[in-house]
Backbone as CSV, one residue per row, in Angstrom:
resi,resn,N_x,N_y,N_z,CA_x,CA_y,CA_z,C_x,C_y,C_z
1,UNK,-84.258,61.988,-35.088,-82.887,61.989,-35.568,-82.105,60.789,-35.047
2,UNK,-82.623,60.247,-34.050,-82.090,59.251,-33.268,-82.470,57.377,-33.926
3,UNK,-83.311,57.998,-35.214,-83.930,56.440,-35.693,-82.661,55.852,-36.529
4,UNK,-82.742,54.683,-36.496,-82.066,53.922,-37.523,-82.380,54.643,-39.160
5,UNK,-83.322,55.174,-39.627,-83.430,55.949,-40.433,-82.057,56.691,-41.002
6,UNK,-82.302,57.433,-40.195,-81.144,59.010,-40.039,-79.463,58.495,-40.137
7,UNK,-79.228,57.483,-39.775,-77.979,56.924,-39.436,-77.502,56.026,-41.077
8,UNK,-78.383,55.828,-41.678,-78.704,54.920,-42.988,-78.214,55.938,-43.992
9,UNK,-78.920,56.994,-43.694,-79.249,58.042,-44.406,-77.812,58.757,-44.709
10,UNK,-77.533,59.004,-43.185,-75.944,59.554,-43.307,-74.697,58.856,-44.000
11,UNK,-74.953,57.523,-43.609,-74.034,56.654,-44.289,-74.161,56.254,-45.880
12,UNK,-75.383,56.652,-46.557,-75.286,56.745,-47.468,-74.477,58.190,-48.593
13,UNK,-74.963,59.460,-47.391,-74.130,60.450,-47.861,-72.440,60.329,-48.059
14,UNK,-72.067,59.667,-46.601,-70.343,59.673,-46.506,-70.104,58.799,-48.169
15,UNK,-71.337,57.792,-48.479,-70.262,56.584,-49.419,-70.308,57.723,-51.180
16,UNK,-71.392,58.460,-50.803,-71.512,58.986,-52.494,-70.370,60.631,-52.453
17,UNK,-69.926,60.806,-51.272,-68.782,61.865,-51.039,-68.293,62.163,-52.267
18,UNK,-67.740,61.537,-52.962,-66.882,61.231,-54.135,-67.448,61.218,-55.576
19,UNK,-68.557,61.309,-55.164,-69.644,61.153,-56.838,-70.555,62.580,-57.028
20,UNK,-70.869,62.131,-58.257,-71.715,63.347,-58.843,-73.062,63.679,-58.030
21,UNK,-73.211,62.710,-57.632,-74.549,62.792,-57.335,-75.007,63.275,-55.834
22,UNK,-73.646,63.301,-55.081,-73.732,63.958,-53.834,-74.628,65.293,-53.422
23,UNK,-74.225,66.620,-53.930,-74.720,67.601,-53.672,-76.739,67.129,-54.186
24,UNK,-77.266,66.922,-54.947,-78.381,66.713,-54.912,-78.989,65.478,-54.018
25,UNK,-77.968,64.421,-53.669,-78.228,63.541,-52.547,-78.615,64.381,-51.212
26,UNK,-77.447,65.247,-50.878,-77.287,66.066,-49.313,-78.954,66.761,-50.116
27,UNK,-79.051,67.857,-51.112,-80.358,68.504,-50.906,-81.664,67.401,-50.491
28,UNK,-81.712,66.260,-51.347,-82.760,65.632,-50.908,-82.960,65.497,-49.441
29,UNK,-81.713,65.190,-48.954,-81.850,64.740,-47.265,-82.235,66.265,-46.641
30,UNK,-82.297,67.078,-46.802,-82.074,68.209,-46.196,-83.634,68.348,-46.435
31,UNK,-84.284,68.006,-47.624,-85.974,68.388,-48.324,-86.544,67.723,-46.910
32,UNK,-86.342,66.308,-46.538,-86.973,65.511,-46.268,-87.251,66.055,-44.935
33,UNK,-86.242,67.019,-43.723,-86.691,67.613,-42.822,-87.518,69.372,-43.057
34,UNK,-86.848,69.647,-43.988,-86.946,71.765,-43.707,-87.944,71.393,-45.501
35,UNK,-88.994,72.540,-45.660,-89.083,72.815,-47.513,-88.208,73.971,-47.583
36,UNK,-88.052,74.034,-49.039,-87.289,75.069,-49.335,-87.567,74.779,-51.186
37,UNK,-87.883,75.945,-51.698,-87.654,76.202,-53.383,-86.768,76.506,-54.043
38,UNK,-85.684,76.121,-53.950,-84.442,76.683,-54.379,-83.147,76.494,-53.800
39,UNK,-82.197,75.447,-54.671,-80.889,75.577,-53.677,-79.703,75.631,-55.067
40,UNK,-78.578,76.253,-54.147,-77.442,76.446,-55.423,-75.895,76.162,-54.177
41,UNK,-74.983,75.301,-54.894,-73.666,75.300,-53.869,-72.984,75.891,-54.931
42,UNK,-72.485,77.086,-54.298,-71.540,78.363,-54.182,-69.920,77.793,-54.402
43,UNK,-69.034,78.635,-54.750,-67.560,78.629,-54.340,-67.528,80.253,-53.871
44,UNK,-67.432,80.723,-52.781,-66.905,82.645,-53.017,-65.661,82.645,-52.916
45,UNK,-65.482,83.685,-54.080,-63.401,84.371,-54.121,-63.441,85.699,-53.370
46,UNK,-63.084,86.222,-52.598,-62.549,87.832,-53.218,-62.102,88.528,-54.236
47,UNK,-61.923,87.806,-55.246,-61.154,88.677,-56.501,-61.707,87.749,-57.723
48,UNK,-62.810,87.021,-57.898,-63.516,86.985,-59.099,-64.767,85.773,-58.776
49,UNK,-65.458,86.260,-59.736,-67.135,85.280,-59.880,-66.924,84.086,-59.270
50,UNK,-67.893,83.743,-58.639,-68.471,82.689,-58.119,-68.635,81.482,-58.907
51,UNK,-68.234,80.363,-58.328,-67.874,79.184,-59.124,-68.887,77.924,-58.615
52,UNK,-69.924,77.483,-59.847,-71.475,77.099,-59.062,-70.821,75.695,-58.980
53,UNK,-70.702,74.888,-57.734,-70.882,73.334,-57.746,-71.491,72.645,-58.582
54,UNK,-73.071,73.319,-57.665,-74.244,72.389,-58.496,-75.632,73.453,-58.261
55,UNK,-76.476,73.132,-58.736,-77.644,73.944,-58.439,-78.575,73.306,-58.962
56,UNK,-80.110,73.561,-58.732,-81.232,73.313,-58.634,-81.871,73.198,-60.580
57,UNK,-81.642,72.341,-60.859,-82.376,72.272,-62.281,-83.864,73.086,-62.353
58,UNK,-84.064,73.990,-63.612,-85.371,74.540,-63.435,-86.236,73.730,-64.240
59,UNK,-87.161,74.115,-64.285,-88.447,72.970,-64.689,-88.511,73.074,-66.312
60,UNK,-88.166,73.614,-67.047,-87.973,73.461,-68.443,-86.701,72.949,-68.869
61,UNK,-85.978,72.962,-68.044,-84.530,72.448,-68.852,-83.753,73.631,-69.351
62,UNK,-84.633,74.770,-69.229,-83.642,76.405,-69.655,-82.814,76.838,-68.756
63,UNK,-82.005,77.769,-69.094,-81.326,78.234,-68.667,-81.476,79.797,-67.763
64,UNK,-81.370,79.596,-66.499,-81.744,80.859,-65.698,-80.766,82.436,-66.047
65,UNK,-82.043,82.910,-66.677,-81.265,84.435,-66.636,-80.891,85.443,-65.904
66,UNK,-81.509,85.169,-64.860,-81.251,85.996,-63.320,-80.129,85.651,-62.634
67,UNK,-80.044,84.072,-62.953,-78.891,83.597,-62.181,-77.768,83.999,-63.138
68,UNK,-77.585,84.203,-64.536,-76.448,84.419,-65.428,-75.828,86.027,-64.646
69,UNK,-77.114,87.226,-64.417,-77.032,88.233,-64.311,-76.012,88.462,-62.980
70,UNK,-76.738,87.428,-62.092,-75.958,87.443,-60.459,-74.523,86.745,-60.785
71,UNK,-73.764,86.001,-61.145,-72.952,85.422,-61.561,-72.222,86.130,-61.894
72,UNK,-72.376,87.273,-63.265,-71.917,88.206,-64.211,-71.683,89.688,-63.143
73,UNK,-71.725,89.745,-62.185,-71.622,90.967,-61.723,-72.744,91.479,-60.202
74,UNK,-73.695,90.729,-60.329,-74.880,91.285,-59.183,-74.779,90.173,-58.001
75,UNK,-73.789,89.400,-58.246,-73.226,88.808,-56.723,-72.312,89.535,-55.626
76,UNK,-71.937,90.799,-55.936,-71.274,91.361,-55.266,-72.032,92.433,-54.673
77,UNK,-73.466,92.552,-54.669,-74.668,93.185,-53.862,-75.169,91.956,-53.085
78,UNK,-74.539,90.912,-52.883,-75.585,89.876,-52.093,-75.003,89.952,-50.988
79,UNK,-75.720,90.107,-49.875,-75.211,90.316,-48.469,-74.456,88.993,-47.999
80,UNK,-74.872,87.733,-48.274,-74.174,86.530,-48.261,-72.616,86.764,-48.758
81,UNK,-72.345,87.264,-50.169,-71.275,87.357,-50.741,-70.278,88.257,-49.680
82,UNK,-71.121,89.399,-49.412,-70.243,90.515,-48.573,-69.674,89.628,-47.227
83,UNK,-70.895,89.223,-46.794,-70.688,88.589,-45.383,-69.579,87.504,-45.712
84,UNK,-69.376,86.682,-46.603,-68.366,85.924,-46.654,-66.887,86.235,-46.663
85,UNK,-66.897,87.488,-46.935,-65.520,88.443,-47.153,-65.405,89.179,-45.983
86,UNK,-66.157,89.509,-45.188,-65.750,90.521,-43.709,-65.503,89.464,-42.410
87,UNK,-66.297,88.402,-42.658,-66.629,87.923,-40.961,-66.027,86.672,-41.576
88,UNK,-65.720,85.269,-42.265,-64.998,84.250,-42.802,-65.930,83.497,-41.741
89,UNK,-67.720,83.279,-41.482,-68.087,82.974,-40.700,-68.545,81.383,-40.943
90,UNK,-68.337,80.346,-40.783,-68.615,79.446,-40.272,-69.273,78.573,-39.883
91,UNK,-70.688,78.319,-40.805,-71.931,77.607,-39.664,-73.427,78.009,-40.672
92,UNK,-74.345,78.335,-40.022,-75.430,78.386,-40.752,-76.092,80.107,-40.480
93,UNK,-76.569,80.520,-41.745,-76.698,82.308,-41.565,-77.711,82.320,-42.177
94,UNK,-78.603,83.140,-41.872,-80.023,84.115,-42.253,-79.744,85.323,-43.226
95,UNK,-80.623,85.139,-43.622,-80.775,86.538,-44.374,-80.822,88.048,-43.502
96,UNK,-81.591,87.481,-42.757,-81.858,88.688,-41.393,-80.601,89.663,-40.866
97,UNK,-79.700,88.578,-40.285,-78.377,88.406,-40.014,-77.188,88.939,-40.814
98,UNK,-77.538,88.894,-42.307,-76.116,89.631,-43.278,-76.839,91.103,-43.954
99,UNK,-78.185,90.929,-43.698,-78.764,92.163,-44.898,-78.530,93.768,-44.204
100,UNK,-78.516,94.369,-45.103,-77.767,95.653,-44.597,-79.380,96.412,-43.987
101,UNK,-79.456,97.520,-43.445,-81.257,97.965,-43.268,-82.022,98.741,-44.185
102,UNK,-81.315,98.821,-45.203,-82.339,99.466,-46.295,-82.515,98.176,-47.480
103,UNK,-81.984,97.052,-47.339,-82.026,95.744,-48.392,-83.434,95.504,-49.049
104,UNK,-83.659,95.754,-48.597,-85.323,95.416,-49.372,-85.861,96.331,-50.079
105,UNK,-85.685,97.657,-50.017,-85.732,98.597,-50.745,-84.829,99.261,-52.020
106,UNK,-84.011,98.256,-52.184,-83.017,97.716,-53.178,-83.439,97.629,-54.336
107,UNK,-82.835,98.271,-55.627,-83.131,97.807,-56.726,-82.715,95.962,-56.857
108,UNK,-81.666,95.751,-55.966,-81.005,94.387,-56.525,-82.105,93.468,-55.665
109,UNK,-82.676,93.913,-54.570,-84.299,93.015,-53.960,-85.039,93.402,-55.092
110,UNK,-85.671,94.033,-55.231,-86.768,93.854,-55.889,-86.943,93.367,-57.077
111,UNK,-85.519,93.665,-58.380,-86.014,93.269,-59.516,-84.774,91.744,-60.021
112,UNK,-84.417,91.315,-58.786,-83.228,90.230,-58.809,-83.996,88.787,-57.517
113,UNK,-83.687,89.651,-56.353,-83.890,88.780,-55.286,-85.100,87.991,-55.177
114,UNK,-86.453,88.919,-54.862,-87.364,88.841,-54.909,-88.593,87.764,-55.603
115,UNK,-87.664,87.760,-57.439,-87.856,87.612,-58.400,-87.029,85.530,-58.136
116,UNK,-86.035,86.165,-57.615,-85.344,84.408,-57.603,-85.343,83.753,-56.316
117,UNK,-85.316,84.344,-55.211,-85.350,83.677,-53.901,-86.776,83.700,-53.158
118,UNK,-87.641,84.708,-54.002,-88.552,84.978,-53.451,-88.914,85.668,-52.018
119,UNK,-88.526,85.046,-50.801,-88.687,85.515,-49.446,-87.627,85.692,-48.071
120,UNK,-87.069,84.264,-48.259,-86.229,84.431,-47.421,-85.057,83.253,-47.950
121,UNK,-83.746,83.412,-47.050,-82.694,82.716,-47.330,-82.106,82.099,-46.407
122,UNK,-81.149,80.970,-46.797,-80.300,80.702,-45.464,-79.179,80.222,-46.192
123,UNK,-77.864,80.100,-45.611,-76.587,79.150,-45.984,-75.923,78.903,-45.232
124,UNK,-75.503,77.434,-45.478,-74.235,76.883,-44.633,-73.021,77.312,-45.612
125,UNK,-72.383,77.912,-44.309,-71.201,78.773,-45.206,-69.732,77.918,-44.349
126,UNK,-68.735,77.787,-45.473,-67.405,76.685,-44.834,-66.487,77.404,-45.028
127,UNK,-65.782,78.790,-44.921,-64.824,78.936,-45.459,-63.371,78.337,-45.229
128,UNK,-62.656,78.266,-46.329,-61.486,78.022,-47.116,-60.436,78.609,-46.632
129,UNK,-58.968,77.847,-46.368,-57.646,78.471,-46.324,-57.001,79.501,-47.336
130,UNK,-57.690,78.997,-48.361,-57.646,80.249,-49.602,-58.368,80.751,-49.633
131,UNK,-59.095,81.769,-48.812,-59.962,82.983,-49.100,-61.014,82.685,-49.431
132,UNK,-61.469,81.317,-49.835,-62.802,81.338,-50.423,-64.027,80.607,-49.335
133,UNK,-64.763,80.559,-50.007,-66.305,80.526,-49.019,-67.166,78.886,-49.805
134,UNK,-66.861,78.418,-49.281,-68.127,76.900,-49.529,-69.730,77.285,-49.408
135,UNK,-70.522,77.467,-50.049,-71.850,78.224,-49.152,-72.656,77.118,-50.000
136,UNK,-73.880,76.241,-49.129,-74.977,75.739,-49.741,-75.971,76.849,-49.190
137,UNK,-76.962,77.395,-50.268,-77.638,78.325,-50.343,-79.065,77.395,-50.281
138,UNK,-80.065,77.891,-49.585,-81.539,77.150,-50.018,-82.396,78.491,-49.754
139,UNK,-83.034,78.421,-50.895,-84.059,80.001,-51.000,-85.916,79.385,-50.571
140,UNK,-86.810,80.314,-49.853,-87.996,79.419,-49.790,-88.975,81.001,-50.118
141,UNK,-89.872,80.365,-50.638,-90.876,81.423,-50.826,-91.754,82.544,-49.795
142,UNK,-91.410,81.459,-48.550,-92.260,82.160,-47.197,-90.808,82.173,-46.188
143,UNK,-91.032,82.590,-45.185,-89.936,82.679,-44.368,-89.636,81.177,-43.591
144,UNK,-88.485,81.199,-43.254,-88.342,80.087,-42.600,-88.655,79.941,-41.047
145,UNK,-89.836,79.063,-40.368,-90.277,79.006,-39.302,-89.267,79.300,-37.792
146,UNK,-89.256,79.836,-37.081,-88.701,79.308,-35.690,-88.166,77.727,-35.806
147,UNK,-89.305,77.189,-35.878,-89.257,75.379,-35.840,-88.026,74.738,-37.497
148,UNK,-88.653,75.321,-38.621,-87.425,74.854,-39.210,-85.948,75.396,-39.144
149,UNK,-85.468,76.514,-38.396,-84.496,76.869,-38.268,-84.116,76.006,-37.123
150,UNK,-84.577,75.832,-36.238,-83.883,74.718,-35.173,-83.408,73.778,-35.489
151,UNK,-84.457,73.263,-36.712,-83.953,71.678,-37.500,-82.793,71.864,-38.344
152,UNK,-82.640,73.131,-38.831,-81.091,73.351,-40.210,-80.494,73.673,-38.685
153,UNK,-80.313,74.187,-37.287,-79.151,74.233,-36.653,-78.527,73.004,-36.085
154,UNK,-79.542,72.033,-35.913,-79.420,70.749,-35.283,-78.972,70.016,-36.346
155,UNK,-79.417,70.303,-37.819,-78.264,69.567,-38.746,-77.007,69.911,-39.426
156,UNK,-76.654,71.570,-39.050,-75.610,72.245,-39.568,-74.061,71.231,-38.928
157,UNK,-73.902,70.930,-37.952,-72.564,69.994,-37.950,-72.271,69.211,-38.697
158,UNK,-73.613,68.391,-38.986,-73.409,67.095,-39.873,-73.174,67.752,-41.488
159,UNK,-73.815,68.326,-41.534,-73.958,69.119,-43.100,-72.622,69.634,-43.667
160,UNK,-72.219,70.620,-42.134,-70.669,71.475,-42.464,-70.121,70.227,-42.657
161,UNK,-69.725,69.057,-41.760,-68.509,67.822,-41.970,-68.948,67.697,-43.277
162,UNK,-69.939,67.033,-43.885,-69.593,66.347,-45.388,-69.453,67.343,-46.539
163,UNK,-69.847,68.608,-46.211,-69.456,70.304,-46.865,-67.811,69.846,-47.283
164,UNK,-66.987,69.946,-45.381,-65.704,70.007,-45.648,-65.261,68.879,-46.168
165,UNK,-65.796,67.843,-46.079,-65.195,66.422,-46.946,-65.150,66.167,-48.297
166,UNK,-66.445,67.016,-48.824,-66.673,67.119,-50.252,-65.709,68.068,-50.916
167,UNK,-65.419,68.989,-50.012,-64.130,70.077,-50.805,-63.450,69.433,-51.473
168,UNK,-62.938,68.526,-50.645,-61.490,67.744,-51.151,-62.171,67.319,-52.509
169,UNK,-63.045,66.588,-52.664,-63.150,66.214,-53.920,-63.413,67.440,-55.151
170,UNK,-63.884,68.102,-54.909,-64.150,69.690,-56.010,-62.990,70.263,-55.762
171,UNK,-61.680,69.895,-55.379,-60.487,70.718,-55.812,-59.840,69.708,-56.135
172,UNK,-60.231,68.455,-56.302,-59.176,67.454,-56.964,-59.602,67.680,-58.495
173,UNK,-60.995,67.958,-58.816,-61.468,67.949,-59.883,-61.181,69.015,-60.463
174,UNK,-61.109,70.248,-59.454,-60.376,71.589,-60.068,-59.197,71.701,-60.574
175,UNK,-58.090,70.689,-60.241,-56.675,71.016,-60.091,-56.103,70.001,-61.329
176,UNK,-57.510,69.240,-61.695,-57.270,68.540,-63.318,-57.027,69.627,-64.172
177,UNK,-55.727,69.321,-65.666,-55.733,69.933,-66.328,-57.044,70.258,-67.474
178,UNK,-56.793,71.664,-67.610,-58.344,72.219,-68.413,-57.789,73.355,-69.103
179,UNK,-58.424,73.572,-70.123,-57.750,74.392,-70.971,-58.319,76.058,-70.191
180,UNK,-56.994,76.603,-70.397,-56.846,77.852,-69.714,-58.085,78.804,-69.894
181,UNK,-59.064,79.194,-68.896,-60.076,80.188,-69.224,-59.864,81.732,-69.294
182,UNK,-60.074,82.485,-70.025,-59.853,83.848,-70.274,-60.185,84.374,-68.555
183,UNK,-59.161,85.611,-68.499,-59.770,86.262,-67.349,-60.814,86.849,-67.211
184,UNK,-61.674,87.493,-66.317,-62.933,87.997,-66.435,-62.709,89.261,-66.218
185,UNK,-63.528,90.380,-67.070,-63.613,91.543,-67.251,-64.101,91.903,-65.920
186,UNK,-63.448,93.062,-65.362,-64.112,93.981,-64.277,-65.393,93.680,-64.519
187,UNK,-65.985,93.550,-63.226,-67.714,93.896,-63.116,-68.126,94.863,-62.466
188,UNK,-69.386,95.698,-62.305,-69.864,96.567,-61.385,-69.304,98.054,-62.087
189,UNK,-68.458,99.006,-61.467,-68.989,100.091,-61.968,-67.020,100.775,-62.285
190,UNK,-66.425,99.641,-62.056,-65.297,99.916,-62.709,-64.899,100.519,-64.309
191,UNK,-64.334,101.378,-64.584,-64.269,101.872,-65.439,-65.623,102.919,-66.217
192,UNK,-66.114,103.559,-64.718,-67.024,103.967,-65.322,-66.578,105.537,-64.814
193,UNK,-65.461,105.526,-64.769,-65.113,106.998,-64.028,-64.905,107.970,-62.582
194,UNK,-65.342,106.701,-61.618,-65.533,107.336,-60.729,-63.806,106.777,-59.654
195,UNK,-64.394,107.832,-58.386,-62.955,107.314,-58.094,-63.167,106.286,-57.137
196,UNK,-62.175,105.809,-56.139,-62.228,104.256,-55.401,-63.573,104.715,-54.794
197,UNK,-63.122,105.948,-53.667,-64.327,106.059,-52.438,-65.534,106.302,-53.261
198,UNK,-65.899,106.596,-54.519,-66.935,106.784,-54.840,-67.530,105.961,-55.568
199,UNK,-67.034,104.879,-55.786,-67.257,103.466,-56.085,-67.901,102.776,-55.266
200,UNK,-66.883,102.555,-53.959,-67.339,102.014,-52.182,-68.827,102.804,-52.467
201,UNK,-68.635,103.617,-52.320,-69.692,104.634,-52.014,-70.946,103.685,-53.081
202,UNK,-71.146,103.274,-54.227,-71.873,103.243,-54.892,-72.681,101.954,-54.356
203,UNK,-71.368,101.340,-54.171,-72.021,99.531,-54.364,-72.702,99.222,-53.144
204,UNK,-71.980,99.907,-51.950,-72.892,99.922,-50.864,-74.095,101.148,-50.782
205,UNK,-74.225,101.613,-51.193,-76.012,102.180,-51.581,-76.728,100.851,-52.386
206,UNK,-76.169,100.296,-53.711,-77.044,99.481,-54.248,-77.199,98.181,-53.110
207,UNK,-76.089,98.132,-52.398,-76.372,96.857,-51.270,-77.804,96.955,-50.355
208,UNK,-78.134,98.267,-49.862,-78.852,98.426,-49.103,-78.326,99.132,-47.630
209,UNK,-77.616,100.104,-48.084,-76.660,100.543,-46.654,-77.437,101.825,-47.030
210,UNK,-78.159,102.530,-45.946,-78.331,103.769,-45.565,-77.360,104.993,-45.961
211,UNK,-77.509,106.077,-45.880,-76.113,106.738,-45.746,-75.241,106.746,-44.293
212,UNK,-75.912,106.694,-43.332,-76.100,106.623,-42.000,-74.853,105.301,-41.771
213,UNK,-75.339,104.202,-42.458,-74.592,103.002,-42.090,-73.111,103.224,-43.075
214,UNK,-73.596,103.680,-44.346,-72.253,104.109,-45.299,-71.008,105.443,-44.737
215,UNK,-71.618,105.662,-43.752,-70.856,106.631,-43.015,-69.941,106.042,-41.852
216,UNK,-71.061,105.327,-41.290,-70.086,104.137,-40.292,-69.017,103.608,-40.843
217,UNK,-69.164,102.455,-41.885,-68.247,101.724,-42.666,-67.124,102.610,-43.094
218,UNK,-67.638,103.031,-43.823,-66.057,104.068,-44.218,-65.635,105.352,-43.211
219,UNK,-65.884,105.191,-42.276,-65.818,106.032,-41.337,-65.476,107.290,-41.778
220,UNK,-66.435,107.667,-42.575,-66.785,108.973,-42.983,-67.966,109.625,-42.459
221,UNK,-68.073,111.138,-42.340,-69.397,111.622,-41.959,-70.277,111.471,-43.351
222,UNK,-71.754,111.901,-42.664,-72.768,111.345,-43.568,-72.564,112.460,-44.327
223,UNK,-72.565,113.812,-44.316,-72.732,114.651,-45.347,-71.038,114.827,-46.321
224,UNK,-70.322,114.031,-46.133,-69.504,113.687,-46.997,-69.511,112.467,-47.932
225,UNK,-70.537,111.953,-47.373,-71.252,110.620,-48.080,-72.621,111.114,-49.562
226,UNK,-72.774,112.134,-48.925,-74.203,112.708,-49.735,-73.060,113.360,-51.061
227,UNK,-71.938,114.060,-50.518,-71.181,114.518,-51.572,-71.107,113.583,-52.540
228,UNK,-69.880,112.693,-52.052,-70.002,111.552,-52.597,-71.191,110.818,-54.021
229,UNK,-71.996,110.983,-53.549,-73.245,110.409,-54.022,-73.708,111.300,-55.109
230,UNK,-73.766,112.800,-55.053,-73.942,113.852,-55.572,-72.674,113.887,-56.992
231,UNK,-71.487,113.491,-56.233,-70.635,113.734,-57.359,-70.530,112.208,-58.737
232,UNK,-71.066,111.322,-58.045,-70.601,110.268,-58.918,-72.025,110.202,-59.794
233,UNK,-73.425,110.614,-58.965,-74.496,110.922,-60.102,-73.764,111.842,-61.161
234,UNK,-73.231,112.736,-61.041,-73.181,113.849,-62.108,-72.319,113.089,-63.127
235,UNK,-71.259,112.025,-62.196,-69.992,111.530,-63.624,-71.276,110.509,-64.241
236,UNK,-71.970,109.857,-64.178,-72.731,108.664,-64.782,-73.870,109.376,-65.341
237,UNK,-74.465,111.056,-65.163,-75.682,111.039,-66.035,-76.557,110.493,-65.130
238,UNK,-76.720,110.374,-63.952,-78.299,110.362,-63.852,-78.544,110.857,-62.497
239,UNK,-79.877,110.596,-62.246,-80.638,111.373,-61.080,-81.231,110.307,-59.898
240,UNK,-80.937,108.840,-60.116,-81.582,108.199,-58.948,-81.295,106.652,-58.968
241,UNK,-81.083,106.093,-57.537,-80.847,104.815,-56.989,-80.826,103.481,-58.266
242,UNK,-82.541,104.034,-58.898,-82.439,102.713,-59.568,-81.867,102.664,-61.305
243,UNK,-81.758,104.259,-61.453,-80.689,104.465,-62.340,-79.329,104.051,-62.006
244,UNK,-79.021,103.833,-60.766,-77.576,103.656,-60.585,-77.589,102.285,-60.930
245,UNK,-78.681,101.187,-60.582,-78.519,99.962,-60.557,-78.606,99.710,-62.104
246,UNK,-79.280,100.112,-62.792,-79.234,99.806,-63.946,-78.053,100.211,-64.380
247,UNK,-77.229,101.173,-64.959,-75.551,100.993,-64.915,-74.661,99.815,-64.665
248,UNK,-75.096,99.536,-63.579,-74.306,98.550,-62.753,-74.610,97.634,-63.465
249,UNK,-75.474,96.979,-63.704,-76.368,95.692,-64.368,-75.832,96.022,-65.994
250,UNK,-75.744,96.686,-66.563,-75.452,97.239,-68.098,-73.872,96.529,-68.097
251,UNK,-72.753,97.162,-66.806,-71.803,97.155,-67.110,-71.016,95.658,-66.721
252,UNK,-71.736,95.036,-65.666,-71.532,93.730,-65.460,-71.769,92.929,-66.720
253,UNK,-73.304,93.161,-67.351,-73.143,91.924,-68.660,-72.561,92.498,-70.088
254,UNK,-71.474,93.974,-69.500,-70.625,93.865,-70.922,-69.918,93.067,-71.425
């Protein structure tokens, strides 16, 4: 890190700050120490969809349908997303670190995650004076080593600075006039009858929260949680977890 290399390298990032070509500049530099199959830069709101920088071109030139799906509604099961809204944390995060303890046993792991990130995750997350979350996301098929996580912590300073430098430019570009976009329809399981707590109640089961942990959070007991669970199956018609997710998934790409 100490070669004339690295110093070249950086100074080429600060001069393209301002250009298109930045965010796939920073991924290249980032390839050249850690692998990784997959990267996407994030905007997170609290109060609507995720707004993509830039992301990873796929190898046909098509258009990702998994990613339309997560976008449309199944970003608000991503433990990243949650974690960006409770803790406003700062720096570089694991998957390990935000996932709730039943996550993998998830309808939204298995027939979403799995399927697009493959194994494991990481992001440098920047949040915003306005509520929102900067996150460069890089997904890899195998887990990420001991040894390459040392290398993304030893480059997370440099990464966060040109993160926060680049903002400025993606809200100058935001704050150009553009013709007004329609608001976005509720996603997830709004308007599907149930009431607030049994909503909470829903999205954190599809997250991967135990009842155990869904009892903590809402500091409710667990067998008022099972109610819960019992009563909002009966308003939706069905009998199980990955029936619930499918709902959810139905009502997001209405």
């Amino acid at each position: 890190m100490q070669d004339i290399a690295w110093h070249r390298t950086v100074g080429r990032l600060i001069d393209q700050l301002d250009k298109p070509v930045f965010w796939p500049a920073l991924l290249g530099v980032l390839a050249d120490y850690v692998a990784f199959d997959s990267w996407v830069v994030l905007l997170f709101y609290p109060d609507r969809p995720p707004t993509v920088l830039a992301e990873q071109a796929m190898a046909d030139g098509g258009v990702d349908t998994l990613f339309q799906d997560y976008l449309q509604g199944l970003y608000r099961l991503d433990p990243f997303y949650v974690a960006s809204l409770e803790y406003r944390h700062a720096g570089l995060l694991r998957l390990d670190e935000v996932a709730p303890d039943r996550f993998p046993f998830t309808d939204y792991y298995q027939r979403y995650f799995r399927l697009n990130i493959v194994e494991d995750e990481v992001q440098f997350n920047l949040p915003g004076e306005d509520g929102s979350t900067l996150c460069l996301s890089l997904g890899a098929g195998q887990r990420f080593s001991p040894e390459q996580m040392a290398i993304l912590s030893l480059l997370q300073p440099w990464v966060l600075a040109l993160m926060r430098q680049r903002l400025h430019f993606e809200q100058l570009a935001a704050s150009k006039p553009a013709v007004a976009a329609p608001q976005a329809a509720p996603v997830g399981l709004e308007g599907q009858g149930l009431t607030l707590r049994e909503n909470e109640v829903a999205q954190l089961m599809l997250g991967g929260h135990s009842s155990k942990a869904i009892a903590q959070r809402l500091q409710i007991s667990v067998e008022t949680v099972r109610v819960h669970k019992k009563h909002l199956y009966s308003k939706l018609g069905i009998n199980s977890q990955s029936e619930l997710f499918s709902v959810f998934l139905r009502a997001s790409r209405a």
